[in-house]
N, CA, C and O atoms as a GROMACS GRO file, in nm:
protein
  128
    1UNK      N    1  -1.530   3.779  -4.313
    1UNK     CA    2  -1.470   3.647  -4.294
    1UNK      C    3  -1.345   3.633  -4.381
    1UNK      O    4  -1.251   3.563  -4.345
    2UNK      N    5  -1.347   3.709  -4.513
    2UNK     CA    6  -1.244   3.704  -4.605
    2UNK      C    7  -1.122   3.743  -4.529
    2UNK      O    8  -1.025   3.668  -4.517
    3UNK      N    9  -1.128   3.870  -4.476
    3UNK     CA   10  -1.021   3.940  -4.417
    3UNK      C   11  -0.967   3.846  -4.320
    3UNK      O   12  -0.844   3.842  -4.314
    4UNK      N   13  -1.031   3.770  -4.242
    4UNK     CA   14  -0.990   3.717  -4.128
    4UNK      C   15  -0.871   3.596  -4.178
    4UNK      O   16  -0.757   3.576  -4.137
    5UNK      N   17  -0.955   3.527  -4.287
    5UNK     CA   18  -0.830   3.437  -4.338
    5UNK      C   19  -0.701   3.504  -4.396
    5UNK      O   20  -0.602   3.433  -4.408
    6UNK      N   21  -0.695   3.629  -4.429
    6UNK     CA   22  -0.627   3.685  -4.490
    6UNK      C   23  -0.505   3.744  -4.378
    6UNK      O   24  -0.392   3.787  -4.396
    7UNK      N   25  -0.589   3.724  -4.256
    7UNK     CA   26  -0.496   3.823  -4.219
    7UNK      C   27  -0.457   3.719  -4.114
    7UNK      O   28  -0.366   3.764  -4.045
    8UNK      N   29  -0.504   3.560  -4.068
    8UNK     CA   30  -0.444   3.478  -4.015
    8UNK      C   31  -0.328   3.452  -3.994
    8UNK      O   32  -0.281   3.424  -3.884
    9UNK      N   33  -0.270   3.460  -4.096
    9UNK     CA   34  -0.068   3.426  -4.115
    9UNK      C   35  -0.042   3.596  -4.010
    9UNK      O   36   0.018   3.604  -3.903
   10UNK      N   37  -0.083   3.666  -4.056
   10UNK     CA   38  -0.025   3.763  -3.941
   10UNK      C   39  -0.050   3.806  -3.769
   10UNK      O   40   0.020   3.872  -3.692
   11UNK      N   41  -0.190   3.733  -3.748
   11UNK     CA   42  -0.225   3.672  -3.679
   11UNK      C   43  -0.150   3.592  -3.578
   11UNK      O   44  -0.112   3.611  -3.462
   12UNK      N   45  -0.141   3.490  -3.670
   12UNK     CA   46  -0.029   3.372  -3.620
   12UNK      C   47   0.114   3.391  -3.552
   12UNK      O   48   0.175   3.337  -3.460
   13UNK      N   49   0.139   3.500  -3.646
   13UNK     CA   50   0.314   3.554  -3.619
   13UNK      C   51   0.321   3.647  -3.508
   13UNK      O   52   0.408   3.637  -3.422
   14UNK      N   53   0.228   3.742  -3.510
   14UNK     CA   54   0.243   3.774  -3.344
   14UNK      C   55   0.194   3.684  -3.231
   14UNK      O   56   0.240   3.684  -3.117
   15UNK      N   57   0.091   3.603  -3.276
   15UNK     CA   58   0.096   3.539  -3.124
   15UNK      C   59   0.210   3.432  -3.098
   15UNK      O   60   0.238   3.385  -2.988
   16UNK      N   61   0.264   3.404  -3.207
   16UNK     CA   62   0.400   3.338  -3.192
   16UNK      C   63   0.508   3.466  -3.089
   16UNK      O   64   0.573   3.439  -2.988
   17UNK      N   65   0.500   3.561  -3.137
   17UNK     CA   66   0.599   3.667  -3.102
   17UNK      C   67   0.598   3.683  -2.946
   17UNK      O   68   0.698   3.683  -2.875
   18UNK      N   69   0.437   3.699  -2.897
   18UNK     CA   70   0.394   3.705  -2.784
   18UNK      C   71   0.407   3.616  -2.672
   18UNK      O   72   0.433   3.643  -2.554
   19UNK      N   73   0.379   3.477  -2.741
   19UNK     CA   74   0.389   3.354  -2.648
   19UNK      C   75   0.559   3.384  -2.600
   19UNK      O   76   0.601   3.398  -2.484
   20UNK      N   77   0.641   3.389  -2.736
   20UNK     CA   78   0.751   3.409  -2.674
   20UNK      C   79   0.838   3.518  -2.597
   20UNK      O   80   0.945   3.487  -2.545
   21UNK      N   81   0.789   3.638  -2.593
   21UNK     CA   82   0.810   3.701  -2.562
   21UNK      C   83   0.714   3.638  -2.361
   21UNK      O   84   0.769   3.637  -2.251
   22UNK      N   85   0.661   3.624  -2.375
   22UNK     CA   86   0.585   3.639  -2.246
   22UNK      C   87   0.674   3.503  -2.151
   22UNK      O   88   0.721   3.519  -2.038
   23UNK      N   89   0.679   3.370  -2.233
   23UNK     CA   90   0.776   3.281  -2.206
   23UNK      C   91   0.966   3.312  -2.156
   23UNK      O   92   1.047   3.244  -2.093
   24UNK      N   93   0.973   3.414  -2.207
   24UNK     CA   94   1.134   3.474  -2.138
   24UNK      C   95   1.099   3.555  -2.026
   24UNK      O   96   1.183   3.560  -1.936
   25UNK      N   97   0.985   3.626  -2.009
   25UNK     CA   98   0.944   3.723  -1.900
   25UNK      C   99   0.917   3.581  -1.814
   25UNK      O  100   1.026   3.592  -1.756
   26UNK      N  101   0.872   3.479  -1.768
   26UNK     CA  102   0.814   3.422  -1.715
   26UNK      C  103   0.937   3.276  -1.646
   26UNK      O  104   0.935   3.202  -1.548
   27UNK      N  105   1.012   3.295  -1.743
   27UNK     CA  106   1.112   3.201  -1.707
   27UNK      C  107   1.246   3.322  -1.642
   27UNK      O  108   1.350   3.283  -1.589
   28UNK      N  109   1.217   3.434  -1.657
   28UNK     CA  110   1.327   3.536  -1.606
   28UNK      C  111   1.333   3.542  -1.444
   28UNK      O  112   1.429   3.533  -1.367
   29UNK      N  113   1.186   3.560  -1.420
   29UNK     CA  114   1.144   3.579  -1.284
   29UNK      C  115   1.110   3.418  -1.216
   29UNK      O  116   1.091   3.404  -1.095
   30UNK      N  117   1.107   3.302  -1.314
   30UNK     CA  118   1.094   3.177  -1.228
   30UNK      C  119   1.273   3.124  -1.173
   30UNK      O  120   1.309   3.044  -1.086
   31UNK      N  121   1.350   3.206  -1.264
   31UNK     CA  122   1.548   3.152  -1.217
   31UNK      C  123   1.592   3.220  -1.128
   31UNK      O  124   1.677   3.182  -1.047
   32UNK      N  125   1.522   3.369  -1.135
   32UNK     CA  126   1.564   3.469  -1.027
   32UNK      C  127   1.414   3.468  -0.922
   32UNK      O  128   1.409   3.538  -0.821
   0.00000   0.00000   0.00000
């Protein structure tokens, strides 16, 4: 459980990375 809080903040930052990353794939193919 320790690790998990520990490793939350990094956690966090890729699924930040991901959402956005998946959000430009998704708006690429909704303009074209």
């Amino acid at each position: 459980m320790k690790n998990l809080v520990l490793n939350f903040p990094l956690l966090a930052t890729y699924t930040k990375i991901f959402m956005n990353y998946t959000y430009k794939i998704i708006c690429k193919y909704s303009c074209f």
